[in-house]
Backbone as CSV, one residue per row, in Angstrom:
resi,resn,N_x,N_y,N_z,CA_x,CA_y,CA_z,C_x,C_y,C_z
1,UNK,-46.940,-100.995,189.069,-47.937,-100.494,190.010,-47.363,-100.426,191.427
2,UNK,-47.005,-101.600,191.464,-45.931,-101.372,193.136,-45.356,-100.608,193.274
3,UNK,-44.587,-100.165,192.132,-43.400,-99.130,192.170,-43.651,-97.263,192.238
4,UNK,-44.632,-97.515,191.627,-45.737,-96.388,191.636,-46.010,-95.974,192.962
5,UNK,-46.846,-96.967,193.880,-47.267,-97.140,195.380,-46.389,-96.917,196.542
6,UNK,-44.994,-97.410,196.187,-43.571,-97.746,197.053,-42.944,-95.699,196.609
7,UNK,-43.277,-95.595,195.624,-42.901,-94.098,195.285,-43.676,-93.081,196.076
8,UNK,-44.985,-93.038,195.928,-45.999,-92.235,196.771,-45.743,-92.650,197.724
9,UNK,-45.767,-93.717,198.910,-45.491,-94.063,200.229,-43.958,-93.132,200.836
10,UNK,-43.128,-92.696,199.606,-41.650,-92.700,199.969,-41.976,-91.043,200.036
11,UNK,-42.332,-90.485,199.250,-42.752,-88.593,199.255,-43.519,-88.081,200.292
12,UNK,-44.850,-89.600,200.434,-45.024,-89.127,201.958,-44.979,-89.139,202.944
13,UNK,-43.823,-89.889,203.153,-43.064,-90.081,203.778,-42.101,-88.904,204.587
14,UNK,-41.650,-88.336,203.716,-40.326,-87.275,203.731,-40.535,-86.444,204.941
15,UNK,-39.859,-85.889,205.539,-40.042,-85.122,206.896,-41.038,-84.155,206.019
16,UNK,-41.811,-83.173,207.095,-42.411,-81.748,206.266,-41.533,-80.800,206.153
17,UNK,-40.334,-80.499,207.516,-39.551,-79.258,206.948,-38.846,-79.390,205.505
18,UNK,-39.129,-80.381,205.005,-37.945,-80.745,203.711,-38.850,-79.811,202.827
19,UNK,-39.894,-79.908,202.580,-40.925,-79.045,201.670,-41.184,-77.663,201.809
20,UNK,-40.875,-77.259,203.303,-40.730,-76.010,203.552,-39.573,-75.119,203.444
21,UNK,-38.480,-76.022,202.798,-36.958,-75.784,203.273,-36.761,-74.648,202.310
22,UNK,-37.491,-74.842,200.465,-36.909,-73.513,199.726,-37.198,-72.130,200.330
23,UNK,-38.544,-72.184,201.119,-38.958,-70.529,201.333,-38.566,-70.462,202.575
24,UNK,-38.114,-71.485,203.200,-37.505,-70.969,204.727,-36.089,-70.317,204.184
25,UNK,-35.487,-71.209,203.535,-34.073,-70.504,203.028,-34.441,-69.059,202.377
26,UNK,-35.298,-68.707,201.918,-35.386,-67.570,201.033,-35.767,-66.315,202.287
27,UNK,-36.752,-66.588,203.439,-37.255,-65.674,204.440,-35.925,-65.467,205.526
28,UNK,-35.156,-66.669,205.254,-33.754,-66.451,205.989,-32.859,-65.248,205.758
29,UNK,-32.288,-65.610,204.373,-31.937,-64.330,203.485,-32.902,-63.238,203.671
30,UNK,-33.877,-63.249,203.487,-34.567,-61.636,203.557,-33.831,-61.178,205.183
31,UNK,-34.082,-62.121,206.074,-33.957,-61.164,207.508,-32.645,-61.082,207.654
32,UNK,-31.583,-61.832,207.027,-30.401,-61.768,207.454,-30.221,-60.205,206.424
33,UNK,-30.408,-59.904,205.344,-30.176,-58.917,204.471,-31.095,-57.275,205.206
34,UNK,-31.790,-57.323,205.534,-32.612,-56.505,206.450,-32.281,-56.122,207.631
35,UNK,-31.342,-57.288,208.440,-31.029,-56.703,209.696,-29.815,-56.028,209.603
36,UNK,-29.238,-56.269,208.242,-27.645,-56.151,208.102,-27.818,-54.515,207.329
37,UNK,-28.960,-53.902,207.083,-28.805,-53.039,206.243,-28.960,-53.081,205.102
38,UNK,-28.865,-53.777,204.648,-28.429,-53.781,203.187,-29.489,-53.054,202.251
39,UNK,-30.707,-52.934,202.424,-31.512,-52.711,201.333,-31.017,-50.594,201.396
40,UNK,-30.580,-50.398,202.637,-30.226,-49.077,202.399,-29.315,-48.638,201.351
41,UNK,-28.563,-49.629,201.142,-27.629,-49.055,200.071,-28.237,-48.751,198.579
42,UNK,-29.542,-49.671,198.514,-30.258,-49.226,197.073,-31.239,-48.814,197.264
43,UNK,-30.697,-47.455,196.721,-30.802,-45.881,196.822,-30.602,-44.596,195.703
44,UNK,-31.379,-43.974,195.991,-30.561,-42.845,194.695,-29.368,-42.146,195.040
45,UNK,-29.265,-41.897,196.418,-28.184,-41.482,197.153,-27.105,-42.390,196.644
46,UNK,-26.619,-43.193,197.545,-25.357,-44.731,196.740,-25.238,-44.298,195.579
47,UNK,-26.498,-44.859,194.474,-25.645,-44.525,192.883,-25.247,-43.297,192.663
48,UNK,-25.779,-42.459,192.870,-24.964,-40.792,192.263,-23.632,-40.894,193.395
49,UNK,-23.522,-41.168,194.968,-22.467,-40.921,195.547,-21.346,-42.053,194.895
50,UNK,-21.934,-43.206,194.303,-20.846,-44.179,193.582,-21.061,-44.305,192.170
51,UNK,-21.502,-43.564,191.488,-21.441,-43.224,190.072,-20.081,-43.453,189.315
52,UNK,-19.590,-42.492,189.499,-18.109,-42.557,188.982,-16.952,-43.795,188.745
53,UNK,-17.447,-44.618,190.262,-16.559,-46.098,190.286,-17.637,-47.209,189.760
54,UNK,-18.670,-46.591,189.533,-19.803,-47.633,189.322,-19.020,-47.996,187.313
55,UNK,-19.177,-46.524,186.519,-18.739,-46.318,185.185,-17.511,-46.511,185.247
56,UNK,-16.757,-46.581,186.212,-15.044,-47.036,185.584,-14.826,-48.832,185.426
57,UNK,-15.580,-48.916,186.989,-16.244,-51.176,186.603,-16.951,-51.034,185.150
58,UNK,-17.544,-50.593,185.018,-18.226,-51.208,183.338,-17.633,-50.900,182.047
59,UNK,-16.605,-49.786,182.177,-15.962,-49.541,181.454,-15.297,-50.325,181.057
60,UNK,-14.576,-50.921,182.260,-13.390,-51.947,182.055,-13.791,-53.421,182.066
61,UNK,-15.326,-53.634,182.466,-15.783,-54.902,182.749,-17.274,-55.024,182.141
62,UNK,-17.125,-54.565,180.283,-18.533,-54.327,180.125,-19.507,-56.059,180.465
63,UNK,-19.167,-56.655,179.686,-20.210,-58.031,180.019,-19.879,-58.397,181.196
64,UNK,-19.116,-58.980,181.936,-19.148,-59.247,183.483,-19.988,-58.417,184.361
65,UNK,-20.139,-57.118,184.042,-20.654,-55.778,184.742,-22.454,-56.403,184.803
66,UNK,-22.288,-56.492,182.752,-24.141,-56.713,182.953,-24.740,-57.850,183.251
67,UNK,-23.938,-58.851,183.475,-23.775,-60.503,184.216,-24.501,-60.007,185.719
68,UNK,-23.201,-59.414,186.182,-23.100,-59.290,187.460,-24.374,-58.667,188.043
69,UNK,-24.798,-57.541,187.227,-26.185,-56.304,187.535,-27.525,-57.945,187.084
70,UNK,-27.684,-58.457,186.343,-28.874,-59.361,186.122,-28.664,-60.122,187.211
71,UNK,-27.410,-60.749,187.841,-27.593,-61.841,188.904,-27.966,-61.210,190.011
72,UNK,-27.617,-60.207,190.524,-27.818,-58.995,191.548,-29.407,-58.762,191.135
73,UNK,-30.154,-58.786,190.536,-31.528,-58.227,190.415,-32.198,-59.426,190.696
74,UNK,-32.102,-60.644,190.161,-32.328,-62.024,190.414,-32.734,-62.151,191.548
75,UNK,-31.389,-61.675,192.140,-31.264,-62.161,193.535,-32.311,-61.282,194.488
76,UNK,-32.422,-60.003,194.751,-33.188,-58.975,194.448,-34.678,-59.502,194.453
77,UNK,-34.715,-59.489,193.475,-36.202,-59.772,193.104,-36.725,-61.057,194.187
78,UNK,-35.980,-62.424,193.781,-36.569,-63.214,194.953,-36.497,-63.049,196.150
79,UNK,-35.464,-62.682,196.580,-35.507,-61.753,198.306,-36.867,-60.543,198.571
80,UNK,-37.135,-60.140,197.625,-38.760,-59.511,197.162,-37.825,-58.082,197.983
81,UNK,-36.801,-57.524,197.869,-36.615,-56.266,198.284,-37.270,-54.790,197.378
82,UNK,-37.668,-54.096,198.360,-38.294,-53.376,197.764,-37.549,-52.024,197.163
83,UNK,-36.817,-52.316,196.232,-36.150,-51.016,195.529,-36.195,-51.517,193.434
84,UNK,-36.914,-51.778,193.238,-37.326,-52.193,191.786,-37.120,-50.952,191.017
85,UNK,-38.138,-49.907,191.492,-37.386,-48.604,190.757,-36.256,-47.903,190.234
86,UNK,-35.442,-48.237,192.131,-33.741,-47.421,191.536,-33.131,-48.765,190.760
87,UNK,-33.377,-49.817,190.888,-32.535,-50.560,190.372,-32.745,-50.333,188.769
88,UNK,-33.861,-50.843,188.676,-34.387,-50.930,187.307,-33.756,-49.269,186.379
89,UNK,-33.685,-47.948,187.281,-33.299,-47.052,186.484,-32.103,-46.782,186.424
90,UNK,-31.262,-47.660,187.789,-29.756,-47.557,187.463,-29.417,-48.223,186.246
91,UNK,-30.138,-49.328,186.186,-29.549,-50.163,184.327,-29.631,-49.452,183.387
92,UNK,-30.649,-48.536,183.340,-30.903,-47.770,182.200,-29.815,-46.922,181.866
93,UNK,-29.347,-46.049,183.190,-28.736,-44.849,183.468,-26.988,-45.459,183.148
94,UNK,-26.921,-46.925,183.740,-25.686,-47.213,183.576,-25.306,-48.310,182.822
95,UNK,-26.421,-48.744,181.747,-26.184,-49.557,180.368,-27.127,-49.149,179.254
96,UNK,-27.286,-47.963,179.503,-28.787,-47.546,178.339,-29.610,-48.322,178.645
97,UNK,-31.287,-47.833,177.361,-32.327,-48.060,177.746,-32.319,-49.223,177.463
98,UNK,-31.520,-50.114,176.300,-31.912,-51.428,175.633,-31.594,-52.309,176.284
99,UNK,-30.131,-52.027,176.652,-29.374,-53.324,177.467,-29.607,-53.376,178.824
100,UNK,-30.373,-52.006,179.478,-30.651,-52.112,180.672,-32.307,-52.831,180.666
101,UNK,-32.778,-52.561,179.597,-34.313,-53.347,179.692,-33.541,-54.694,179.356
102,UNK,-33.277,-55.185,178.949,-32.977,-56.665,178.535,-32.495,-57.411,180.336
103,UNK,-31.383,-56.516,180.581,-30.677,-57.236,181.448,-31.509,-57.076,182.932
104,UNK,-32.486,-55.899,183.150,-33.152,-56.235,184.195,-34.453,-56.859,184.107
105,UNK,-35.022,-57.240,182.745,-36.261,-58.257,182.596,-35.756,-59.711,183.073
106,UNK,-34.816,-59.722,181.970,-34.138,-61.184,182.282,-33.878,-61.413,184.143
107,UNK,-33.466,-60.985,184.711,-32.891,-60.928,185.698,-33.701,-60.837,186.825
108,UNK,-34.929,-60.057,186.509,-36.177,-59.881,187.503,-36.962,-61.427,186.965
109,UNK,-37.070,-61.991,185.744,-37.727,-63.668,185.303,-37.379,-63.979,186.368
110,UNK,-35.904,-64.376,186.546,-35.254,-65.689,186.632,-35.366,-65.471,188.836
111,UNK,-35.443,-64.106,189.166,-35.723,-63.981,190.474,-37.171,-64.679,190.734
112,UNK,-38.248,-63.970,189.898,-39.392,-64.107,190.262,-40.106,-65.664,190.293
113,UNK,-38.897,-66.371,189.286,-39.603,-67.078,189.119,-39.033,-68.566,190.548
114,UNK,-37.712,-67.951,190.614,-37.542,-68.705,191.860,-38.063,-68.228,193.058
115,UNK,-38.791,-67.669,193.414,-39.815,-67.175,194.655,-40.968,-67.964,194.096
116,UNK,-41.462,-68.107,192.741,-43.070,-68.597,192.455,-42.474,-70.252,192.761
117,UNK,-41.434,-71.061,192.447,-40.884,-72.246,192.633,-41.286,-72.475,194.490
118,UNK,-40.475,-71.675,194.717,-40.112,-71.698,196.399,-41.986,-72.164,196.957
119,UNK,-42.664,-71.127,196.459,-44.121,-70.843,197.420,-44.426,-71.903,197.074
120,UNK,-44.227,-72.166,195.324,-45.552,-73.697,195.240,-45.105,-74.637,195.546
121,UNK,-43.739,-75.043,195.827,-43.280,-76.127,196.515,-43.805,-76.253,197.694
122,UNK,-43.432,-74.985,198.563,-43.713,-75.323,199.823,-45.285,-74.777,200.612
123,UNK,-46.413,-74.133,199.543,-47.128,-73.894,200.411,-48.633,-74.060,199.074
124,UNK,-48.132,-74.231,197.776,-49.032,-74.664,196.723,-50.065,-75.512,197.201
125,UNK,-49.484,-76.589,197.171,-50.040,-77.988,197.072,-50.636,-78.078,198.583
126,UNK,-50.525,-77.601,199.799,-51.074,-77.596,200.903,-52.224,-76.948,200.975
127,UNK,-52.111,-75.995,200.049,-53.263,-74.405,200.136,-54.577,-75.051,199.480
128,UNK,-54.060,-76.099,197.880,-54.741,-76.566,196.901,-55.475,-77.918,198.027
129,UNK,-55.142,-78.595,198.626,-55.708,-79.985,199.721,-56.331,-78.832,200.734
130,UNK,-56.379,-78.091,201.414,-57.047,-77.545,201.974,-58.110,-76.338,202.052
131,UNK,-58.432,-76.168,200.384,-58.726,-75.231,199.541,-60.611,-75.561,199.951
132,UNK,-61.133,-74.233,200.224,-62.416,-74.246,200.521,-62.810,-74.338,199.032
133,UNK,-64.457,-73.582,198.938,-65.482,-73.718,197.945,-64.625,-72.561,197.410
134,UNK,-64.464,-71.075,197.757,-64.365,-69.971,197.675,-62.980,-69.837,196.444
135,UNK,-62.088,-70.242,197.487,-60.738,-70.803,196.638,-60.382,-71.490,195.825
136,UNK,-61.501,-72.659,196.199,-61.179,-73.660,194.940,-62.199,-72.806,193.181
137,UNK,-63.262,-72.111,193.395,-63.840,-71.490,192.737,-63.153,-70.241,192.499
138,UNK,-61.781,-69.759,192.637,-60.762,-69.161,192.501,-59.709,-69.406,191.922
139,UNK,-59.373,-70.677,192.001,-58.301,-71.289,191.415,-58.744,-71.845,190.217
140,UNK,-59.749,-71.943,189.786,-60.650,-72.599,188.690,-60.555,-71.199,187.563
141,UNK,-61.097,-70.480,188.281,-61.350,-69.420,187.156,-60.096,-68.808,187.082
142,UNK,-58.644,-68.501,188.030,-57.673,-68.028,187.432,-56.932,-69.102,186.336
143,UNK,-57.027,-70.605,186.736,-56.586,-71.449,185.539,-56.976,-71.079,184.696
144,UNK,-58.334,-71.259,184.183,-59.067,-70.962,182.754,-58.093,-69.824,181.961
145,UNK,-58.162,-69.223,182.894,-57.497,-67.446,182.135,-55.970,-67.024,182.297
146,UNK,-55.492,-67.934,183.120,-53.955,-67.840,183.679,-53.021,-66.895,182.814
147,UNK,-53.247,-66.919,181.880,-51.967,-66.034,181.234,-52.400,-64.494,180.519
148,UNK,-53.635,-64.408,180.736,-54.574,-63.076,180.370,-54.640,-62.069,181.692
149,UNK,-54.805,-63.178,183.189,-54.927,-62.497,184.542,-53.204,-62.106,184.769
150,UNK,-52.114,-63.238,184.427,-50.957,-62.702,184.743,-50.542,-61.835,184.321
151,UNK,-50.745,-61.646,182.864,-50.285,-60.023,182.039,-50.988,-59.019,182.778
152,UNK,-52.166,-59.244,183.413,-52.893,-58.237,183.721,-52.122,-57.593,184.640
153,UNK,-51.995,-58.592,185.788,-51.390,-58.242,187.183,-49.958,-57.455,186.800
154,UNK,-49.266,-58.002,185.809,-47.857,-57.475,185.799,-48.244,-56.287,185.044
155,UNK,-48.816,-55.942,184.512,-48.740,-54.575,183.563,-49.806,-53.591,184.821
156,UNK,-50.738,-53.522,185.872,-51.656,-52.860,186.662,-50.210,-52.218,187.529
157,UNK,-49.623,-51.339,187.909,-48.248,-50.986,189.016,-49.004,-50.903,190.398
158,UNK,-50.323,-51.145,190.420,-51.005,-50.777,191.630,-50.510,-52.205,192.598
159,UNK,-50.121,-53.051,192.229,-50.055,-54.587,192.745,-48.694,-54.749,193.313
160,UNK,-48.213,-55.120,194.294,-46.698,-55.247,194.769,-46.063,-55.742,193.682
161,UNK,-44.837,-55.834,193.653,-44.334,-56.888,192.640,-44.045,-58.207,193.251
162,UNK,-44.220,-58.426,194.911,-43.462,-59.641,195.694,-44.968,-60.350,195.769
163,UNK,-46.181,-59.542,195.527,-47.040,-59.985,195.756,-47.883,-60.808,194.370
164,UNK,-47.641,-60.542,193.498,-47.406,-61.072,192.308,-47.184,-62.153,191.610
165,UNK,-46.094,-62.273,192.451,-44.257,-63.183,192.696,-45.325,-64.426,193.251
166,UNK,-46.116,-64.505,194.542,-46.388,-65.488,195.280,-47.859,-65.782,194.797
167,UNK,-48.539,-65.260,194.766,-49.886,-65.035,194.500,-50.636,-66.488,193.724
168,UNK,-49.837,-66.632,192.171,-49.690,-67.499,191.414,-49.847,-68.743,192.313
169,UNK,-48.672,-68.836,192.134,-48.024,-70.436,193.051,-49.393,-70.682,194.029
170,UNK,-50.219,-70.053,194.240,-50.737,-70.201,195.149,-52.481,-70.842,194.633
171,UNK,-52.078,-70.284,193.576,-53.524,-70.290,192.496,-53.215,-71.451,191.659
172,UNK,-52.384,-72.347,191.527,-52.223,-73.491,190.535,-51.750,-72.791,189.205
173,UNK,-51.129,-71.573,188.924,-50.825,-71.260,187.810,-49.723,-72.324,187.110
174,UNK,-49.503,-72.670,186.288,-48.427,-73.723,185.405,-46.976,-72.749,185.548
175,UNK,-45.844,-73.431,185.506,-44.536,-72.391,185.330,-44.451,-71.854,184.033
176,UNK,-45.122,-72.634,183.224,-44.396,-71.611,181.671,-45.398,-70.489,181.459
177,UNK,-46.384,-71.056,182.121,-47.677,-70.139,182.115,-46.953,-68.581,182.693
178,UNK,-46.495,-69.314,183.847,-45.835,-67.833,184.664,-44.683,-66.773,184.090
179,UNK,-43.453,-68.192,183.604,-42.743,-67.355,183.164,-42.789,-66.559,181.779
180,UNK,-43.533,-67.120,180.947,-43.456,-66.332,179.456,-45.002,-65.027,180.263
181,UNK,-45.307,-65.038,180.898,-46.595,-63.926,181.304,-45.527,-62.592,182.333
182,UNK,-44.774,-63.101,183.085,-43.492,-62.419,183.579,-42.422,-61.943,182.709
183,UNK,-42.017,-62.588,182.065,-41.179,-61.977,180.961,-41.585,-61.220,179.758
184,UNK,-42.936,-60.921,179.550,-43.454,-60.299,178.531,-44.246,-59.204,179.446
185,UNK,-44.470,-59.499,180.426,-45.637,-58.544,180.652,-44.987,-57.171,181.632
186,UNK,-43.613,-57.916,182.077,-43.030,-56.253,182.927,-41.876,-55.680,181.772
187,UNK,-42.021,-55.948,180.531,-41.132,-55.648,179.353,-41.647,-53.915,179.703
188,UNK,-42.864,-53.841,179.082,-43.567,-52.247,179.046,-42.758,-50.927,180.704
189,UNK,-43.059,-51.902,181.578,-42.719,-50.840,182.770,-40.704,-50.793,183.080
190,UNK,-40.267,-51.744,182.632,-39.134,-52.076,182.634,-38.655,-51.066,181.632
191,UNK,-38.744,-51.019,180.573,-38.682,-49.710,179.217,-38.821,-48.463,179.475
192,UNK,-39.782,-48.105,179.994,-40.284,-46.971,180.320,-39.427,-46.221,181.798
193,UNK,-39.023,-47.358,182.608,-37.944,-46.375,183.728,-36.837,-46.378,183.058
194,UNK,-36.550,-47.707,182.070,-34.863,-47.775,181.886,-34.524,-46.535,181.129
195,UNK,-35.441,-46.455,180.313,-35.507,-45.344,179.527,-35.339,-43.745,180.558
196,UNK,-36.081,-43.689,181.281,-36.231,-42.419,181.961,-35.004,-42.436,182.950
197,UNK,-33.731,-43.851,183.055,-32.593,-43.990,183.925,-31.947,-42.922,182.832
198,UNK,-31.740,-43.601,181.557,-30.815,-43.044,180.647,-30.882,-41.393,180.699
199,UNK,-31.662,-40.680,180.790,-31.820,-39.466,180.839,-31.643,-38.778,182.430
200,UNK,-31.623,-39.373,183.573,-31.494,-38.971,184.530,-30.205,-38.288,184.620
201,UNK,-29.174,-38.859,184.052,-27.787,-38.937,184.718,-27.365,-37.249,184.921
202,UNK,-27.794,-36.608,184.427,-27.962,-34.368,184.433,-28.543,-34.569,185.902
203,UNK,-29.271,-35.119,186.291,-30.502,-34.578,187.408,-29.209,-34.869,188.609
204,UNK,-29.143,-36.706,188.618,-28.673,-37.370,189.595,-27.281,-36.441,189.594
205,UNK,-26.154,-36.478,188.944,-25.224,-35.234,189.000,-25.203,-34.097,189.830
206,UNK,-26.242,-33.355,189.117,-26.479,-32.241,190.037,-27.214,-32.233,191.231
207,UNK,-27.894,-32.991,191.606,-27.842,-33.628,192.694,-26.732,-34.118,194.119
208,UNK,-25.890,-34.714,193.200,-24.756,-35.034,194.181,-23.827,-33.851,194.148
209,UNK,-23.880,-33.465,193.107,-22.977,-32.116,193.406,-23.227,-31.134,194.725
210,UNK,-24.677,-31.034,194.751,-25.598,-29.928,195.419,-25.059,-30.705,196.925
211,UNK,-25.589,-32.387,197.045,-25.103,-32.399,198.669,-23.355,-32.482,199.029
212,UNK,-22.693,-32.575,197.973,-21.664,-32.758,198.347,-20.761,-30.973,198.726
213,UNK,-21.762,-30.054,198.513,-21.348,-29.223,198.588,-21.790,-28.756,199.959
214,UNK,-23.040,-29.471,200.339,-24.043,-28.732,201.526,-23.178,-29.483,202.862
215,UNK,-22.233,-30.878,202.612,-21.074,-31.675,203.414,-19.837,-30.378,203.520
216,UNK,-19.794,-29.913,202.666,-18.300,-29.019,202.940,-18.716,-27.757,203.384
217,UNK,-20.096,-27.579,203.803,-20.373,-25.888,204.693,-20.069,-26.331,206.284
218,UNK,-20.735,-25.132,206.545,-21.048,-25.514,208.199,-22.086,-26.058,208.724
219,UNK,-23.207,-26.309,207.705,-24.251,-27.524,208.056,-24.264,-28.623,207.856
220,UNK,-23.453,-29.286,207.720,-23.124,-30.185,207.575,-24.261,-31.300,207.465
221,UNK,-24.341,-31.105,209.196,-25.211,-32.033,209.647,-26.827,-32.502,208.856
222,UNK,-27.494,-30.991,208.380,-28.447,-31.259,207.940,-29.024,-31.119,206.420
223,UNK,-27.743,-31.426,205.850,-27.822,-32.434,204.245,-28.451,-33.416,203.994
224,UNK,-29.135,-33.161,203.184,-30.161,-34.579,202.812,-29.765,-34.248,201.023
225,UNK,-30.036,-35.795,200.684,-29.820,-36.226,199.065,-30.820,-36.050,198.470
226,UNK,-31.966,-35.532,197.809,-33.005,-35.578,197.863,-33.453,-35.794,196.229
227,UNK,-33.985,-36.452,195.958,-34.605,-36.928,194.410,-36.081,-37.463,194.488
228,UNK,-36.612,-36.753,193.722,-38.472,-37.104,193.864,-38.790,-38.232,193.191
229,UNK,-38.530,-39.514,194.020,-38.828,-40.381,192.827,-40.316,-40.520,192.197
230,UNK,-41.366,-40.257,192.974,-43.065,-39.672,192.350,-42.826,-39.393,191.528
231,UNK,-41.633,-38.531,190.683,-41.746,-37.605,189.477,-41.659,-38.692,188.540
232,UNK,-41.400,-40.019,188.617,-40.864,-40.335,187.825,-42.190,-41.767,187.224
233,UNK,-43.239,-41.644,187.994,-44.098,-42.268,188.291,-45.102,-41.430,187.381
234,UNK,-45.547,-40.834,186.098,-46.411,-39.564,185.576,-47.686,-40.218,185.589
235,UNK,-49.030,-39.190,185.533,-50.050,-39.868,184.950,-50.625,-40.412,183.565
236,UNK,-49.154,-40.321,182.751,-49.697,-40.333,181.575,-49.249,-42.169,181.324
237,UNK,-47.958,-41.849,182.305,-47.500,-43.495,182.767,-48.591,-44.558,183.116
238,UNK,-48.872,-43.776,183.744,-50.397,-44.877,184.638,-51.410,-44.817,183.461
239,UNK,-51.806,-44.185,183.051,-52.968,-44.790,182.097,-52.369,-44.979,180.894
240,UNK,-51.472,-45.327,180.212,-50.819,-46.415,179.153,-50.418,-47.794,179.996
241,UNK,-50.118,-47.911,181.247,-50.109,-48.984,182.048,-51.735,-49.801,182.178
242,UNK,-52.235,-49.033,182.567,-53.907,-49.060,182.976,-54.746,-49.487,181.419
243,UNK,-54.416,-49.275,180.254,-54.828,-49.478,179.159,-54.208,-50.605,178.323
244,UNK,-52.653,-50.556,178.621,-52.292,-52.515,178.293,-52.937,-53.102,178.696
245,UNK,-52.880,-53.212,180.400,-53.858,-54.157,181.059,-55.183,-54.203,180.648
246,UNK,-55.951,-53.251,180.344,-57.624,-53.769,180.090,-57.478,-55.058,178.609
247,UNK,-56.705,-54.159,177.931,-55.796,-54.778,176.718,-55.794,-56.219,176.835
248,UNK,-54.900,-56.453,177.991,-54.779,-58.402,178.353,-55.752,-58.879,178.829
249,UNK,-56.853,-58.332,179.402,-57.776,-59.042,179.790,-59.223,-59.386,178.659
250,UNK,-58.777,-58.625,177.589,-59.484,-58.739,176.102,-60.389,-60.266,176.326
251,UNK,-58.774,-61.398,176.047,-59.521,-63.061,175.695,-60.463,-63.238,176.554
252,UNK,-60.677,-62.895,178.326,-61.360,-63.245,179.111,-62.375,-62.520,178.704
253,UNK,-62.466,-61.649,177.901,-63.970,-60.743,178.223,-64.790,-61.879,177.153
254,UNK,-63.831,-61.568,175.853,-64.695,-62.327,174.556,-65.141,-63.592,175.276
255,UNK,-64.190,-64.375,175.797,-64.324,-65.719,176.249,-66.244,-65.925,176.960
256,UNK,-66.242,-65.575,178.160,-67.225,-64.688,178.795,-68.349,-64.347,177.653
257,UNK,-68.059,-63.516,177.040,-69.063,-63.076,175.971,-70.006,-64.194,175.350
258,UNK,-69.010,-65.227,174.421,-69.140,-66.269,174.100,-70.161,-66.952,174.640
259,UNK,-69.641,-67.347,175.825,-70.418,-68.365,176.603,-72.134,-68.138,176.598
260,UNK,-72.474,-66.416,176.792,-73.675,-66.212,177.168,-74.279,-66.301,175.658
């Protein structure tokens, strides 16, 4: 019992920045990666202008390549940068649809789930002690349903994905709760671009062909790369998205039903 007491006295003890330290490190990285540029490079422009050296690395470096592309999305994902699309369709485009769905699910988990770590460490358990009627009558009813509301959220595309990411942690969701609801539930949208990467590679081509040709006129100047990524977004996409989800929210309805 002492030891118990001497333990709690010692946690609360601990400075507070120590609890804040994972998502300060993580908002660090975002601004240091943001001021530096970086999210410009992922792009549709970059991959078609580095296509060629992109396929001679994987050629020669197939598993290191798809190592390297899952830790890079990881990383990605918890930095919450916003290019999920090109990435997700470069895997497709530059490991097929299977190995590029595998290697950017896996890879978007293991990001997301260190951002959901980061928040509930450092802002969970503060939110939950200072949690009104409203919230706490929020956090109640997403427990009950936790893994019916998470499929939901991940399969709806209307929802950020960074917003997603934090949301949880914030609601008392459990981690396995999170991660098997994350790893199953962006399988569907993950498939469906990797798939539509694999078939790009005609478009993106002629594409780079087109500006690399509009660089060697005399307009140089006003070349643009241009790829519609909307196109790639259909409505037939959205309501098979829109219809999983009613789909996951099934147990909560019966549940509900039940009761009355």
């Amino acid at each position: 019992m002492e030891d118990q007491v001497q333990q709690t006295t010692e946690v609360e003890n601990k400075p507070v920045w120590k609890k804040y330290l994972p998502l300060m490190a993580i908002v660090a990285f975002m601004g240091i990666a943001f001021s530096q540029g970086w999210h410009n490079y992922l792009s549709f422009k970059e991959l078609a202008l580095n296509l060629d050296n992109l396929r001679s690395f994987i050629s020669a470096n197939y598993i290191p390549a798809i190592l390297l592309y899952t830790l890079a999305y990881a990383v990605l994902t918890a930095l919450s940068f916003p290019s999920g699309i090109v990435i997700t369709v470069a895997g497709g485009l530059l490991f097929g649809w299977f190995v590029g769905t595998f290697a950017t699910v896996t890879g978007a988990t293991i990001g997301a789930t260190i951002l959901f770590l980061a928040a509930k460490t450092s802002l969970g358990e503060h939110l939950k002690s200072k949690a009104g009627p409203f919230l706490e009558k929020l956090q109640k009813g997403f427990e009950e349903n936790a893994l019916s509301y998470m499929f939901f959220l991940r399969l709806v595309p209307a929802f950020p994905f960074w917003l997603v990411n934090l949301a949880p942690a914030l609601l008392g969701v459990k981690l396995s709760t999170y991660f098997i609801a994350t790893f199953f539930g962006i399988i569907p949208g993950t498939l469906a671009f990797s798939y539509v990467g694999q078939g790009l590679e005609s478009v993106i081509v002629a594409q780079k062909e087109s500006y690399e040709a509009c660089l060697a006129g005399a307009n140089a100047a006003t070349c643009k790369f241009e790829l519609d990524t909307s196109s790639l977004v259909t409505t037939d996409l959205l309501i098979a998205f829109a219809l999983l989800a009613a789909v996951s929210l099934l147990p909560v309805a019966i549940k509900k039903f039940r009761k009355q």
